[in-house]
Steps between C-alpha positions, in 0.01 A plus 500: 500500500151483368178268612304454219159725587294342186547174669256340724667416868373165596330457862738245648351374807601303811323279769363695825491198717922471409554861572669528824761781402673268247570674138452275206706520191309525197778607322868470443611608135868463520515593130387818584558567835163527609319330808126537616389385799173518778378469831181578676537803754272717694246691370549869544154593536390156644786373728241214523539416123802383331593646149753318191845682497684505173842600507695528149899490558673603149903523527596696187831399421795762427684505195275244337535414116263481246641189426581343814728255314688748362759772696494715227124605427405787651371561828122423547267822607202390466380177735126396444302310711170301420326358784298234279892374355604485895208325607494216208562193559692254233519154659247301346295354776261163479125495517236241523209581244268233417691221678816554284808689606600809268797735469418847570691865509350749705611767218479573182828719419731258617730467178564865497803551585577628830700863563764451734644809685760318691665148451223202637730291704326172380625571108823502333581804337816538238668778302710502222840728494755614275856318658844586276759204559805530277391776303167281383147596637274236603149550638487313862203357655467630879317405773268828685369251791736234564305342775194378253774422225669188664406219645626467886 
């Protein structure tokens, strides 16, 4: 896997008065397997001071596809992370400016479209297949991720 090195890591901090031990997602790319989290801890040099913690868990998945939705692309060797794509956030969130209340997206690359390395859970994903039924081919429509397909 690579991290990007021409990309500029962004300082994500936490708040030293809500320390007490407890690691704080930041976070939790299911897309790509990735999850980044902190906590405050001791100071090395200072065991008076307390120091931000940044832990980055990536789970590369085996035998992944190049084309997740498709079992017969090859396998993917090359995995890429970018921690400004992690860290983005999509939901558009409101604001108050000027007394009126606006729409607002905390990034600006959010209609790129994402590069799964394993199936997202929360999306349906479907492949097409080749089935022969009385000697007459027919290309079927499968479901990768029946959970997110159907409705309880």
């Amino acid at each position: 896997f690579l991290l990007d090195p021409g990309t500029a890591y962004p300082v994500l901090a936490g708040d030293p008065q809500d320390s007490e031990n407890k690691e704080h997602v930041l976070v939790n790319n299911k897309c790509q397997c990735v999850t980044v989290t902190s906590k405050f801890v001791p100071s090395k040099e200072n065991p008076n001071e307390e120091i931000l913690e940044r832990n980055i868990r990536i789970l590369v998945p085996l035998k992944a596809r190049e084309n997740i939705s498709d079992p017969m692309s090859p396998l993917r060797t090359t995995f890429v992370y970018r921690m400004t794509e992690l860290c983005k956030k999509c939901n558009p969130v409101e604001i108050e400016l000027g007394g009126e209340i606006y729409q607002a997206q905390q990034s600006t690359s959010c209609n790129e479209p994402e590069t799964c390395y394993t199936y997202n859970r929360d999306k349906c994903y479907t492949t097409t297949f080749p089935f022969i039924y009385h000697g007459e081919t027919r290309d079927v429509k499968a479901v990768l991720t029946p959970a997110s397909c159907y409705a309880d």
